[in-house]
PQR file with spaces between the fields and no chain letter, atoms N, CA, C, O and H, PARSE charges and radii, in Angstrom:
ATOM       1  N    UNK     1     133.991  231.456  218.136 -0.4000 1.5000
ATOM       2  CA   UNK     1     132.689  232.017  217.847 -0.0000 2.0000
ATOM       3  C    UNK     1     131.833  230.921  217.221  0.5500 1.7000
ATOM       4  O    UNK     1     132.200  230.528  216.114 -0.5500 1.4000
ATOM       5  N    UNK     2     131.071  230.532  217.600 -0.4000 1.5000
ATOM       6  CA   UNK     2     130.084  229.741  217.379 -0.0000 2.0000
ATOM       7  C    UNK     2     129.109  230.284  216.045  0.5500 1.7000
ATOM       8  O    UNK     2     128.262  229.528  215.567 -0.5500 1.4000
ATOM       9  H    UNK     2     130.773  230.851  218.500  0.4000 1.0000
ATOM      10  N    UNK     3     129.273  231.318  215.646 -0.4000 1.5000
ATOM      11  CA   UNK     3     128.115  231.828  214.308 -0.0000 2.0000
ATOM      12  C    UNK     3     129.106  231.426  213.200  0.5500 1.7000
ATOM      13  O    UNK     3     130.332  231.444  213.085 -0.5500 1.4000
ATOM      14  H    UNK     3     129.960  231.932  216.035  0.4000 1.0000
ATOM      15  N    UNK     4     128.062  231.054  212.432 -0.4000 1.5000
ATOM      16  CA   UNK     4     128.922  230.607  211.093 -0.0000 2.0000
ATOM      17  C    UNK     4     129.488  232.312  210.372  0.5500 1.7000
ATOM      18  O    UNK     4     129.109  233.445  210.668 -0.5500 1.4000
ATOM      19  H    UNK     4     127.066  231.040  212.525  0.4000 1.0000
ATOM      20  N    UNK     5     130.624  231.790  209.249 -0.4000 1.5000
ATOM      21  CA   UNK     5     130.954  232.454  208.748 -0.0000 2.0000
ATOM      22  C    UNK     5     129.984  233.928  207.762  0.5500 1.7000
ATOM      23  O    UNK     5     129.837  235.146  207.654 -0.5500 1.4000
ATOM      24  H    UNK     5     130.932  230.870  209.009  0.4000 1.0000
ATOM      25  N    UNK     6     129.603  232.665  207.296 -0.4000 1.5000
ATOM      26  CA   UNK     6     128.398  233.596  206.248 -0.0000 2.0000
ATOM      27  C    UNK     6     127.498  234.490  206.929  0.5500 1.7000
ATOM      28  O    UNK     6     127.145  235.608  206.553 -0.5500 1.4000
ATOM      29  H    UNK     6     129.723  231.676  207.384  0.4000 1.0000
ATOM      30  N    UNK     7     127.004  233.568  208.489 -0.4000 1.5000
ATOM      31  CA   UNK     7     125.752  234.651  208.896 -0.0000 2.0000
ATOM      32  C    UNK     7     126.567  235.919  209.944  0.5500 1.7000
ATOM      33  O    UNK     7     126.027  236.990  210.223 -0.5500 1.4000
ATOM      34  H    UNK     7     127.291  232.660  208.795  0.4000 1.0000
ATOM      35  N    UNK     8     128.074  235.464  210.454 -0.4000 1.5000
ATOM      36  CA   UNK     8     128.321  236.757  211.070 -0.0000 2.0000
ATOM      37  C    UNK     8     128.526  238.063  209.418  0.5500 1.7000
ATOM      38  O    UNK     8     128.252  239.263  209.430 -0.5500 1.4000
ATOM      39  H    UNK     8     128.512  234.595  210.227  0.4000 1.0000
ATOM      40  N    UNK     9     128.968  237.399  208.444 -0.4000 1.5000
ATOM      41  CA   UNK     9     129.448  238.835  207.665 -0.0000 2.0000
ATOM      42  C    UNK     9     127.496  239.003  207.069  0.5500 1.7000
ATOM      43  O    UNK     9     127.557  239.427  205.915 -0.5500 1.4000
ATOM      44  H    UNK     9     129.191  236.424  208.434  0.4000 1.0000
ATOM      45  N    UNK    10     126.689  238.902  207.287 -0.4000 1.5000
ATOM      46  CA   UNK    10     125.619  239.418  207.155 -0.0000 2.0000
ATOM      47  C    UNK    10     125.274  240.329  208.283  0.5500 1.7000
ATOM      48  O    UNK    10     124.668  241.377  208.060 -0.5500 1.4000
ATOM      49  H    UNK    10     126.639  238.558  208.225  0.4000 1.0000
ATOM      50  N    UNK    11     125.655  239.957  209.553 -0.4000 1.5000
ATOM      51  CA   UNK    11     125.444  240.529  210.787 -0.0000 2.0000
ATOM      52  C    UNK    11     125.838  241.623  210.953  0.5500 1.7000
ATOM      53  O    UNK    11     125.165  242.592  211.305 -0.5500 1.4000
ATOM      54  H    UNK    11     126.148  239.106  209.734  0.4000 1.0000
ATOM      55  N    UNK    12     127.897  241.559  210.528 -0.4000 1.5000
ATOM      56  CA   UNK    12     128.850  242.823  209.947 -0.0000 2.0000
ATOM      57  C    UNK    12     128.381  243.735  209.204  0.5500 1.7000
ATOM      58  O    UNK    12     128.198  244.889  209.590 -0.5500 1.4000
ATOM      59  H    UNK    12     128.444  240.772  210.242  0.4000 1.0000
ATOM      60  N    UNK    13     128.188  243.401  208.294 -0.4000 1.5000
ATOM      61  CA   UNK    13     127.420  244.434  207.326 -0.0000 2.0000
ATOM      62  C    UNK    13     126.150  244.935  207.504  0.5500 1.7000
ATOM      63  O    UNK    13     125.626  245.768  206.766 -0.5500 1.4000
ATOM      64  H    UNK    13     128.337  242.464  207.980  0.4000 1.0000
ATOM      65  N    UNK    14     125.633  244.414  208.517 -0.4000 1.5000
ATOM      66  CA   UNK    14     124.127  245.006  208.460 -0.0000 2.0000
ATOM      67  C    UNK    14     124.060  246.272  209.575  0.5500 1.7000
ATOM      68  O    UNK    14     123.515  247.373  209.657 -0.5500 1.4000
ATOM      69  H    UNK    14     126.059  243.737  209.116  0.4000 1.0000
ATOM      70  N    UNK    15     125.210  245.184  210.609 -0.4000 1.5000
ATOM      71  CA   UNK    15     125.782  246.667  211.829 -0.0000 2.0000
ATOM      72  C    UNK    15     126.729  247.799  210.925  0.5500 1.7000
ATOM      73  O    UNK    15     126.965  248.854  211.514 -0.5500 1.4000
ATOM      74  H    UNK    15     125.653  244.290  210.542  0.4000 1.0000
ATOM      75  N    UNK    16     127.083  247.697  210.035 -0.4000 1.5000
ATOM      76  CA   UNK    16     128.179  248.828  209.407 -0.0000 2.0000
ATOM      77  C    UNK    16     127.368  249.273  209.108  0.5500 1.7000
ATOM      78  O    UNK    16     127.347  250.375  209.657 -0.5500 1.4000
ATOM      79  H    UNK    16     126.892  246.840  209.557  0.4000 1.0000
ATOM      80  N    UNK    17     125.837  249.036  207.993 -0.4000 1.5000
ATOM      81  CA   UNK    17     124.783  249.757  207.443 -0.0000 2.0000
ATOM      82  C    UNK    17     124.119  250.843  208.874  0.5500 1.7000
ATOM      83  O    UNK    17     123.766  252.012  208.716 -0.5500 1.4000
ATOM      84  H    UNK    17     125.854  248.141  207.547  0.4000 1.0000
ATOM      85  N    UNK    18     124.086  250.093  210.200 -0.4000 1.5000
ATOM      86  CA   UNK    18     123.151  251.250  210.865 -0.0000 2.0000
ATOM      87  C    UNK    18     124.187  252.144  211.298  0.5500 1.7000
ATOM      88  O    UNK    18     124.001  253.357  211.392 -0.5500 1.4000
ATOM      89  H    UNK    18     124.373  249.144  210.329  0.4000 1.0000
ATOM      90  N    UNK    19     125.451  251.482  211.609 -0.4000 1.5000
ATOM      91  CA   UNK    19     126.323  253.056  212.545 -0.0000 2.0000
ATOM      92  C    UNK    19     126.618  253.857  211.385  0.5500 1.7000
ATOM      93  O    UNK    19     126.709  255.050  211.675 -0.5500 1.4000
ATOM      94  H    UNK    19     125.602  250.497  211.533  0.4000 1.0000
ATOM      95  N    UNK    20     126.882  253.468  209.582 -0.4000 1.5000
ATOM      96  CA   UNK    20     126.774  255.078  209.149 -0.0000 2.0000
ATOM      97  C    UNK    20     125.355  255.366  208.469  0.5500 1.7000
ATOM      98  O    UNK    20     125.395  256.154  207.523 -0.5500 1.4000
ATOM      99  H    UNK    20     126.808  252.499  209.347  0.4000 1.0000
ATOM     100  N    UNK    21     124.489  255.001  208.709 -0.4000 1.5000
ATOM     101  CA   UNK    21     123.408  255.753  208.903 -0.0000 2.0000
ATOM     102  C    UNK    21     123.012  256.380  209.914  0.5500 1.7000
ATOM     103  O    UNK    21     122.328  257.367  209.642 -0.5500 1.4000
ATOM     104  H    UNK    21     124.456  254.361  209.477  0.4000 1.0000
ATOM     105  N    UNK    22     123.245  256.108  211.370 -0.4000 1.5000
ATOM     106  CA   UNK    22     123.288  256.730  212.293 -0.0000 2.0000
ATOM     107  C    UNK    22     124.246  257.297  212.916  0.5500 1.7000
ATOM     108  O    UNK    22     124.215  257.185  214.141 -0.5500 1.4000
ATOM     109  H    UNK    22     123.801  255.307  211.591  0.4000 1.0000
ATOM     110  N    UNK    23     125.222  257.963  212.388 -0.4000 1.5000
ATOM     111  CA   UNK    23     126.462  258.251  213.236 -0.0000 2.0000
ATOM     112  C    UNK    23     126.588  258.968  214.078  0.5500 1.7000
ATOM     113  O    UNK    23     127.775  259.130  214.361 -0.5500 1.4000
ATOM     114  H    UNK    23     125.247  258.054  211.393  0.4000 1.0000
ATOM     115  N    UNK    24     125.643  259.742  214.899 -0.4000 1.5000
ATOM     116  CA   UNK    24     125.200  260.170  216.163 -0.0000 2.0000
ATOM     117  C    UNK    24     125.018  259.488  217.251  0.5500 1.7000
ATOM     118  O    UNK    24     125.258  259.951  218.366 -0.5500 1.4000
ATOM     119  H    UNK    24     124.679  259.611  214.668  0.4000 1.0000
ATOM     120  N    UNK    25     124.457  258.007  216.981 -0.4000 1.5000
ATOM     121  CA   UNK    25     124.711  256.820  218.188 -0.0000 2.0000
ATOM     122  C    UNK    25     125.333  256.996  218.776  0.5500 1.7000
ATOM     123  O    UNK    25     124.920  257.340  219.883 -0.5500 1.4000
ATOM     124  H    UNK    25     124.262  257.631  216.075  0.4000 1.0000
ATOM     125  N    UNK    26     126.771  256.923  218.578 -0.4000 1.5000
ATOM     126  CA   UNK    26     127.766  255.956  219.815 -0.0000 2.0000
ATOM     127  C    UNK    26     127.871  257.594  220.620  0.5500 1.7000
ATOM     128  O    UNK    26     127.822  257.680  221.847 -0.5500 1.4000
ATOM     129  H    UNK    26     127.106  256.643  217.678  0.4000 1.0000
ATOM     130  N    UNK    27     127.967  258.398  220.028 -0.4000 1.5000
ATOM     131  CA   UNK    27     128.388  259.838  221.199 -0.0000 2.0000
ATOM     132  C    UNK    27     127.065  259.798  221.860  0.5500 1.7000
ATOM     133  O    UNK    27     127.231  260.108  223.040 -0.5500 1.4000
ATOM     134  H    UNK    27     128.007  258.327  219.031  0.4000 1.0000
ATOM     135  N    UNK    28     125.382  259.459  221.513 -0.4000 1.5000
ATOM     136  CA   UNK    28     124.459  260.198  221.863 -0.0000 2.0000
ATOM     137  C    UNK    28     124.518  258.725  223.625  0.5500 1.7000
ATOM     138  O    UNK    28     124.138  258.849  224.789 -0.5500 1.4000
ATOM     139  H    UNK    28     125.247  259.207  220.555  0.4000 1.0000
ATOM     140  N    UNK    29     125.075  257.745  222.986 -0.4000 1.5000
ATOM     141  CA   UNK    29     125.369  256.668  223.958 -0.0000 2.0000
ATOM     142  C    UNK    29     126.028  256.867  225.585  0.5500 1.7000
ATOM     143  O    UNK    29     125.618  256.563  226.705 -0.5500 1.4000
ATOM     144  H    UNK    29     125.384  257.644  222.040  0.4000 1.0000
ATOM     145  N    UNK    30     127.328  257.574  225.029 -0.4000 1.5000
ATOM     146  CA   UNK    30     127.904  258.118  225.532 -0.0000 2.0000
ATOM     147  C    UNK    30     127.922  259.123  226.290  0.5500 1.7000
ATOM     148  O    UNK    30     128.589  259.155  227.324 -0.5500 1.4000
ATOM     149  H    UNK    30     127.661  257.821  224.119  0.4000 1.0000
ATOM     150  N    UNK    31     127.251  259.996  225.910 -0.4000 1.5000
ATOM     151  CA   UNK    31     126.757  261.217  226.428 -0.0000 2.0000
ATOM     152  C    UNK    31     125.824  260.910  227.503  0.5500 1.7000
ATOM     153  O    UNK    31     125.966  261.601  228.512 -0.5500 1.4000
ATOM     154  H    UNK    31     126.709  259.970  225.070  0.4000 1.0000
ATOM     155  N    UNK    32     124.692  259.834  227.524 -0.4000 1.5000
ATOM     156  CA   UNK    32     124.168  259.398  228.708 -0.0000 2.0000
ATOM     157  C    UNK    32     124.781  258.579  229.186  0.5500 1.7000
ATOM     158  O    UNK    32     124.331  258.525  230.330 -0.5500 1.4000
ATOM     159  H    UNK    32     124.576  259.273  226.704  0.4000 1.0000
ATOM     160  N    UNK    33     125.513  257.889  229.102 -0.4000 1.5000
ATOM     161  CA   UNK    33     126.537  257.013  230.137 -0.0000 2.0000
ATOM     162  C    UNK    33     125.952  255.591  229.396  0.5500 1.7000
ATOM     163  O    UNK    33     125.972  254.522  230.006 -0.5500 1.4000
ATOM     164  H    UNK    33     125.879  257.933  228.172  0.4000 1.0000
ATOM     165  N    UNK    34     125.597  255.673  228.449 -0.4000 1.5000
ATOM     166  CA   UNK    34     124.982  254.152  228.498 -0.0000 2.0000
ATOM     167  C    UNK    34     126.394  252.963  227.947  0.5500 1.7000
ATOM     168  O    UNK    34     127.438  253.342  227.416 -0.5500 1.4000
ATOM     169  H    UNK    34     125.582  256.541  227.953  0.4000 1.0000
ATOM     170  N    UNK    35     126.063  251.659  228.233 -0.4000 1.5000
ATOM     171  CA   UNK    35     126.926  250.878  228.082 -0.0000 2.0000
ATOM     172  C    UNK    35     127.088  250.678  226.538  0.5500 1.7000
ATOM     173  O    UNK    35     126.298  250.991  225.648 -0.5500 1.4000
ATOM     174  H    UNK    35     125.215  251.351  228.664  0.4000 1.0000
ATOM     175  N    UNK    36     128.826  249.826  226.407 -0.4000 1.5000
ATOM     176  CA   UNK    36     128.787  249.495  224.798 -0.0000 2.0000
ATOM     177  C    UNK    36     127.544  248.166  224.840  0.5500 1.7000
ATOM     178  O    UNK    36     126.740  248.107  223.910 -0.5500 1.4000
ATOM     179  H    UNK    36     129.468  249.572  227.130  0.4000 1.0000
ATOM     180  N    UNK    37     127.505  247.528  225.554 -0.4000 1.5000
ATOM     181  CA   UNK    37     126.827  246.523  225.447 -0.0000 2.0000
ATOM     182  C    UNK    37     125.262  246.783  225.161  0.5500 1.7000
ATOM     183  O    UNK    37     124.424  245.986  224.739 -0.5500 1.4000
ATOM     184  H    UNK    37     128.158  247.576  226.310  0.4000 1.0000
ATOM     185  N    UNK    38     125.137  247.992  225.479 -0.4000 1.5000
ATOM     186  CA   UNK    38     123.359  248.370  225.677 -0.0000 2.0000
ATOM     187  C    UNK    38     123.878  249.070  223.773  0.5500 1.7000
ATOM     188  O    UNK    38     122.984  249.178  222.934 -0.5500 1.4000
ATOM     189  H    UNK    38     125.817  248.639  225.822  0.4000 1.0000
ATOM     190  N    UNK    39     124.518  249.234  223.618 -0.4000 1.5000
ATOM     191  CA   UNK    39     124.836  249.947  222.333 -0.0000 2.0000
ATOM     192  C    UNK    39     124.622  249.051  220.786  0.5500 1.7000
ATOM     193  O    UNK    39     124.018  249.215  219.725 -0.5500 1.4000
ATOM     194  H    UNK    39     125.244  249.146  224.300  0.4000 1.0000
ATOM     195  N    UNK    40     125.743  247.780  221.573 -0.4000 1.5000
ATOM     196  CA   UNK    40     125.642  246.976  220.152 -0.0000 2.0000
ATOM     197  C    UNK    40     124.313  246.297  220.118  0.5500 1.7000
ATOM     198  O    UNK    40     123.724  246.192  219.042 -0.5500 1.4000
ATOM     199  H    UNK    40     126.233  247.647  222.434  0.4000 1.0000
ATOM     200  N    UNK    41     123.732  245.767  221.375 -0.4000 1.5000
ATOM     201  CA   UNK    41     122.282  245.425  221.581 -0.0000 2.0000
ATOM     202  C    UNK    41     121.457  245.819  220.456  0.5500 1.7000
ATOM     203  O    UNK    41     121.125  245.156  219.472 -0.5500 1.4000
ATOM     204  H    UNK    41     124.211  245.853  222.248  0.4000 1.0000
ATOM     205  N    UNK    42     121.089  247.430  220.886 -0.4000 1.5000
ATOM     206  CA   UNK    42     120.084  248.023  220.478 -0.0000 2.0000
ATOM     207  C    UNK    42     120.445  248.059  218.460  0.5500 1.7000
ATOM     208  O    UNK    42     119.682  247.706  217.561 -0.5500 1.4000
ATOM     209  H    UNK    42     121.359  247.968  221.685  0.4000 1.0000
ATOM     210  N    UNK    43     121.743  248.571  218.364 -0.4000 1.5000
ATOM     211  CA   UNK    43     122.298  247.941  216.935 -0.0000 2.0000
ATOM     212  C    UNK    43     121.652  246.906  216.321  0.5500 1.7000
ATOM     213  O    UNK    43     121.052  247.046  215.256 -0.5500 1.4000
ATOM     214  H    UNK    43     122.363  248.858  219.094  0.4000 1.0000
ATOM     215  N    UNK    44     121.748  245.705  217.019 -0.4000 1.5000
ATOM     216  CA   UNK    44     120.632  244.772  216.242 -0.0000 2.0000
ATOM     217  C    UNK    44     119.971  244.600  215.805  0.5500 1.7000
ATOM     218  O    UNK    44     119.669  244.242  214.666 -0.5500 1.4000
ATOM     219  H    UNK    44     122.235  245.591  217.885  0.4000 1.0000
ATOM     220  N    UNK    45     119.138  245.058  217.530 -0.4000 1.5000
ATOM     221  CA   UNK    45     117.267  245.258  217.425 -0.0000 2.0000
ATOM     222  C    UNK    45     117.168  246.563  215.751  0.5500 1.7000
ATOM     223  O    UNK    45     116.107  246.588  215.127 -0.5500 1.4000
ATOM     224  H    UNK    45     119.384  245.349  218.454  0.4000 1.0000
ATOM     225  N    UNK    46     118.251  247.391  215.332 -0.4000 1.5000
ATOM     226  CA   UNK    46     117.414  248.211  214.580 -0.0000 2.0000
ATOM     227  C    UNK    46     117.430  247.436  213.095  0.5500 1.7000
ATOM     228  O    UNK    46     116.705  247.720  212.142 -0.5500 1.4000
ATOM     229  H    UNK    46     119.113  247.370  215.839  0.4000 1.0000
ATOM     230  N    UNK    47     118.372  246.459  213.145 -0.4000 1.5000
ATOM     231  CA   UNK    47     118.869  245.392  211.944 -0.0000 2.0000
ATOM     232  C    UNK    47     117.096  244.430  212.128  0.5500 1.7000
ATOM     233  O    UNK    47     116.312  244.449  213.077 -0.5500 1.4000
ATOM     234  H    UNK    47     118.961  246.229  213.920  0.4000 1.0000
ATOM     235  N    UNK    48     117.016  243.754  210.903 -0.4000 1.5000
ATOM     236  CA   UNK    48     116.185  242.301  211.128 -0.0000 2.0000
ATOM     237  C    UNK    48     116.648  241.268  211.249  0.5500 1.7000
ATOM     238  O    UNK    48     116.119  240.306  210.693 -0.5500 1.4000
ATOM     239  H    UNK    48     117.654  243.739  210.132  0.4000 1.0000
ATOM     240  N    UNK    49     117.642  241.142  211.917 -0.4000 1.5000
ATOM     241  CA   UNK    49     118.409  239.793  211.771 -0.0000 2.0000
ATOM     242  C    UNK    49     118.318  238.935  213.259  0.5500 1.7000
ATOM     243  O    UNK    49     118.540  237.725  213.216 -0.5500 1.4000
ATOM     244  H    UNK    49     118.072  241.923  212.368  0.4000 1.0000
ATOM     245  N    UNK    50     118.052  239.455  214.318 -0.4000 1.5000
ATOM     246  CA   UNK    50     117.378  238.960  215.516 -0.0000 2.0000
ATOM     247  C    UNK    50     116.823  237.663  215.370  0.5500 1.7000
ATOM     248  O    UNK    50     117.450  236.654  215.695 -0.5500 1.4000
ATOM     249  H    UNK    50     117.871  240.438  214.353  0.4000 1.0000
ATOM     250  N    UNK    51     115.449  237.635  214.801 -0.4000 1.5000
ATOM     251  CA   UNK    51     115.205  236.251  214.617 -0.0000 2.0000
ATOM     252  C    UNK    51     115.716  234.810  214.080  0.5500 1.7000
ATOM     253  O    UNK    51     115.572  233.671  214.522 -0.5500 1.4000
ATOM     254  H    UNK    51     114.940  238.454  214.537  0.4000 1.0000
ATOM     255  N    UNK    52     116.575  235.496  212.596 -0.4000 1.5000
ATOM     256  CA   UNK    52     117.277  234.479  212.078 -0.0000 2.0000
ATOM     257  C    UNK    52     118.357  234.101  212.845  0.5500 1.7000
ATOM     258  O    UNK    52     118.566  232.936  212.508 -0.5500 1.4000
ATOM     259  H    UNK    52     116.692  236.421  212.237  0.4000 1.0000
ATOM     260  N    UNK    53     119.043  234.369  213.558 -0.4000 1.5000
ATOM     261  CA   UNK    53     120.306  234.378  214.175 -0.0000 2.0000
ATOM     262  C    UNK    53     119.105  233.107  215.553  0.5500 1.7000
ATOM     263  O    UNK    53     119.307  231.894  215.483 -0.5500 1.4000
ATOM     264  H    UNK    53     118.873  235.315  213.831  0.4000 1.0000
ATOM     265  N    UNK    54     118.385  233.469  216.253 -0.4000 1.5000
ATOM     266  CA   UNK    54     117.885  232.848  217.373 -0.0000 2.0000
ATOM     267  C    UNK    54     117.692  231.196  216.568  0.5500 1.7000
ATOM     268  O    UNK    54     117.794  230.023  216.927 -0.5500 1.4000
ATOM     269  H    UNK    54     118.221  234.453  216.310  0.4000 1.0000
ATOM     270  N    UNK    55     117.341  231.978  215.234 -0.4000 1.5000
ATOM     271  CA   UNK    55     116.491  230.607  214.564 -0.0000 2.0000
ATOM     272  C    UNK    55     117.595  229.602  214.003  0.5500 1.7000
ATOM     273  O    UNK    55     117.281  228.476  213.615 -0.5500 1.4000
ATOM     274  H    UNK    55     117.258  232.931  214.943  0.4000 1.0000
ATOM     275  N    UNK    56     118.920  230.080  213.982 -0.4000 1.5000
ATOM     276  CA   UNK    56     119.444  229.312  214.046 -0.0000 2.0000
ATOM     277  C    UNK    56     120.677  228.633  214.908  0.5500 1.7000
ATOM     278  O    UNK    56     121.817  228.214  214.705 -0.5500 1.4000
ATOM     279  H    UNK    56     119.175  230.994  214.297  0.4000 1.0000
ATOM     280  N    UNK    57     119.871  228.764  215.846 -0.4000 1.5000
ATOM     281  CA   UNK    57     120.370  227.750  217.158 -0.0000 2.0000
ATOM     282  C    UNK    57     121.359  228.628  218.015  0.5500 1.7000
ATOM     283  O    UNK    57     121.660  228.178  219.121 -0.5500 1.4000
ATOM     284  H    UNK    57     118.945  229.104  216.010  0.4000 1.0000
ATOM     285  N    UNK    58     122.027  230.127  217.527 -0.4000 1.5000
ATOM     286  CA   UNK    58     123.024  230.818  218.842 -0.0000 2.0000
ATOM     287  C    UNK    58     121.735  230.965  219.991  0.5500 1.7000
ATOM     288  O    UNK    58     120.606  230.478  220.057 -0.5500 1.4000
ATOM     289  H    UNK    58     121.782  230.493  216.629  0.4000 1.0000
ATOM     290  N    UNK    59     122.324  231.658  220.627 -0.4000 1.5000
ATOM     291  CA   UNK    59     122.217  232.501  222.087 -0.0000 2.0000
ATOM     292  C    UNK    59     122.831  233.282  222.002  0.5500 1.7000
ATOM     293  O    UNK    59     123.655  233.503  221.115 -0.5500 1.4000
ATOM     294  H    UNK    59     123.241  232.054  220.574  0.4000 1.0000
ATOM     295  N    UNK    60     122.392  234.327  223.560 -0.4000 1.5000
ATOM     296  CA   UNK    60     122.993  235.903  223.333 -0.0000 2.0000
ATOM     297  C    UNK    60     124.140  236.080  223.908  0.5500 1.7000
ATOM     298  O    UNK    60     124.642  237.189  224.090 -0.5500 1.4000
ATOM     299  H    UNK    60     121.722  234.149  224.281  0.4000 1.0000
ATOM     300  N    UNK    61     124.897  234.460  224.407 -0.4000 1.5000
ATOM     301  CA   UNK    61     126.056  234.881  224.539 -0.0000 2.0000
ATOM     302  C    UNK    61     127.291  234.586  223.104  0.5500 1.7000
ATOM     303  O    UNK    61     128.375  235.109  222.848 -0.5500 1.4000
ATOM     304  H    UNK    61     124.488  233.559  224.260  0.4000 1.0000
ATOM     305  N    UNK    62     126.579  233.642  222.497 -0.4000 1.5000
ATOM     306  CA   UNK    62     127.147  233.539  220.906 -0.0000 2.0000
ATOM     307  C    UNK    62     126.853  234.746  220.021  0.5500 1.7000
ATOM     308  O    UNK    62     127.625  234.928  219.081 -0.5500 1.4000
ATOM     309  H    UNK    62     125.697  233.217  222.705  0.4000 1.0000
ATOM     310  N    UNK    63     125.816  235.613  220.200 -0.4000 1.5000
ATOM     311  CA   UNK    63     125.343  236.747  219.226 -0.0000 2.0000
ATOM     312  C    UNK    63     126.239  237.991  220.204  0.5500 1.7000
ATOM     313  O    UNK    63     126.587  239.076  219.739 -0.5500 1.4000
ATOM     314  H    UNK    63     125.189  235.465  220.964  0.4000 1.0000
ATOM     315  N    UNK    64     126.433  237.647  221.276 -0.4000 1.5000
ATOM     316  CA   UNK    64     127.100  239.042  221.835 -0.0000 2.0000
ATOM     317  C    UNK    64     128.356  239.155  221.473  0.5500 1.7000
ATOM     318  O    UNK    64     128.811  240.202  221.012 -0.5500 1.4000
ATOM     319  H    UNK    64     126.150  236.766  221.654  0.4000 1.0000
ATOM     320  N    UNK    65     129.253  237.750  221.704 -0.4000 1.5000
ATOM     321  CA   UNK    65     130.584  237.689  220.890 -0.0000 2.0000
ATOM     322  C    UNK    65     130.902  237.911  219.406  0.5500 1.7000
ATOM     323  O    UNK    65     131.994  238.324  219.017 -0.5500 1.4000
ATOM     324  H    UNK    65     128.883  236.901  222.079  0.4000 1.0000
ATOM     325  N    UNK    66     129.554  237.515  218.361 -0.4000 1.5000
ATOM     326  CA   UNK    66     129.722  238.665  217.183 -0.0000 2.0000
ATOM     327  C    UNK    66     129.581  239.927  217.095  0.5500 1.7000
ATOM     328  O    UNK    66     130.350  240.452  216.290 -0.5500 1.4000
ATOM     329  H    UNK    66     128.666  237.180  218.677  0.4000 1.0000
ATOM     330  N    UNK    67     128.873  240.610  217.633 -0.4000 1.5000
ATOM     331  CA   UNK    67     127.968  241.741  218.374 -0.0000 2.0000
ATOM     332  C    UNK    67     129.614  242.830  218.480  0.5500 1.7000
ATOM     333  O    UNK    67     129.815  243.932  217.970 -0.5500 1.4000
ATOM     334  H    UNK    67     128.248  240.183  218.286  0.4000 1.0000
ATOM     335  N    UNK    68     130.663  241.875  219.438 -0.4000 1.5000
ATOM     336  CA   UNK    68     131.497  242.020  220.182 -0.0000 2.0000
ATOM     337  C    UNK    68     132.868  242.759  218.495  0.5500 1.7000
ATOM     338  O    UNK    68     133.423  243.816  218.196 -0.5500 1.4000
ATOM     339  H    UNK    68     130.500  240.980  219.852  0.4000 1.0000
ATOM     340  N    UNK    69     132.772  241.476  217.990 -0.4000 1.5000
ATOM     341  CA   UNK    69     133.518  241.670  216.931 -0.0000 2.0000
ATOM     342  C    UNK    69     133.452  243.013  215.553  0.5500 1.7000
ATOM     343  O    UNK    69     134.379  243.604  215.000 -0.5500 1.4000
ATOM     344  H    UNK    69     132.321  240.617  218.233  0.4000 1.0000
ATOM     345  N    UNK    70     131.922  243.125  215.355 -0.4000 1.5000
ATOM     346  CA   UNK    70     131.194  243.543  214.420 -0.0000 2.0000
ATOM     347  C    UNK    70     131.076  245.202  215.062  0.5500 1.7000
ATOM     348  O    UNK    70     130.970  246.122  214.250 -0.5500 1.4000
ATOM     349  H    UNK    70     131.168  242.645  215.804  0.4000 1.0000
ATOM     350  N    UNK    71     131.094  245.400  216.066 -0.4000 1.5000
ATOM     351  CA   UNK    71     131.499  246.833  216.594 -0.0000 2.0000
ATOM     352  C    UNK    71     132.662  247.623  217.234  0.5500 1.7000
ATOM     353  O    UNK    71     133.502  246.963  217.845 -0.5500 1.4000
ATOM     354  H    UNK    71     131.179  244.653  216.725  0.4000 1.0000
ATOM     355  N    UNK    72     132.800  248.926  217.165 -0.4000 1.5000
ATOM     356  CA   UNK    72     133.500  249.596  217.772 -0.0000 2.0000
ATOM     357  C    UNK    72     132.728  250.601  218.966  0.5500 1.7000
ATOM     358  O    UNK    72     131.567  250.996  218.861 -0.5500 1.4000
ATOM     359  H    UNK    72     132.117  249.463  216.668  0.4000 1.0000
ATOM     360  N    UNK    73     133.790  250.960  220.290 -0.4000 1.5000
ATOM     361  CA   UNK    73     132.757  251.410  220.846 -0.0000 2.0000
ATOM     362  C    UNK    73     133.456  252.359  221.507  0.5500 1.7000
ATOM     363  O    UNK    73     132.827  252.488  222.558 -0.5500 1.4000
ATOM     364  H    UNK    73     134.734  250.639  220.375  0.4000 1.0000
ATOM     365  N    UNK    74     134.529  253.227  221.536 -0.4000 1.5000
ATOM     366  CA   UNK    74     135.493  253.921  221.999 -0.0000 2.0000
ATOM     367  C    UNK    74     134.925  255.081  222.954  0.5500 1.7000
ATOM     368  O    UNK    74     134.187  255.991  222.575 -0.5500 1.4000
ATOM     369  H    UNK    74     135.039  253.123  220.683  0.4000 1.0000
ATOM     370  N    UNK    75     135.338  254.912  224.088 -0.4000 1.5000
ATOM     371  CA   UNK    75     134.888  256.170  225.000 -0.0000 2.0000
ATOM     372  C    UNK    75     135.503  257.360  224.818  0.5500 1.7000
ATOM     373  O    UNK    75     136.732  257.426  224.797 -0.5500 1.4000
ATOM     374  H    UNK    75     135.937  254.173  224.396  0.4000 1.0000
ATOM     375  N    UNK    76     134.761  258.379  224.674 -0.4000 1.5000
ATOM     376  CA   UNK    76     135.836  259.549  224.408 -0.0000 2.0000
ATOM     377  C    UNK    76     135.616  260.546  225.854  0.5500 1.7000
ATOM     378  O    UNK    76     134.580  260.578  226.519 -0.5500 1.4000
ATOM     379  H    UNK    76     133.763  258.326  224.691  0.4000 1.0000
ATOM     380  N    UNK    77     136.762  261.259  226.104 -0.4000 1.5000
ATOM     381  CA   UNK    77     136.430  262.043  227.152 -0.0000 2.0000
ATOM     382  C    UNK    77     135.619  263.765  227.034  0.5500 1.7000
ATOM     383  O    UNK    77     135.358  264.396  228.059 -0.5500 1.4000
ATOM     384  H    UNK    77     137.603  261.232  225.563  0.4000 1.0000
């Protein structure tokens, strides 16, 4: 993983802050078929950390592999 230490556990914690504030997400996700990937995405976008992360030098395939780490995304039937 290419993100430093410090800025993924800011990243961690900022995604733990929205899924239990929102804990209707991942089923309401689910329920329309949408992807984990469209999931942890939008996770972000509701964080402010988007810019700093660009600003410091990842890409979204380095932010998806924290993205990757920093969530759970379990399909239920």
């Amino acid at each position: 993983m290419k993100m430093s230490q410090g800025t993924y556990e800011v990243l961690a914690s900022a995604i733990s802050r929205v899924q239990i504030a929102h804990p209707y997400l991942k089923a309401a996700y689910q329920r329309k078929g949408l992807s984990w990937e469209r999931y942890r995405w939008d996770l972000l976008h509701r964080t402010s950390l988007s810019r700093r992360l660009y600003d410091e030098g990842l890409n979204d395939d380095h932010i998806d592999t924290a993205l990757r780490r920093a969530t759970t995304y379990e399909v239920t039937p």
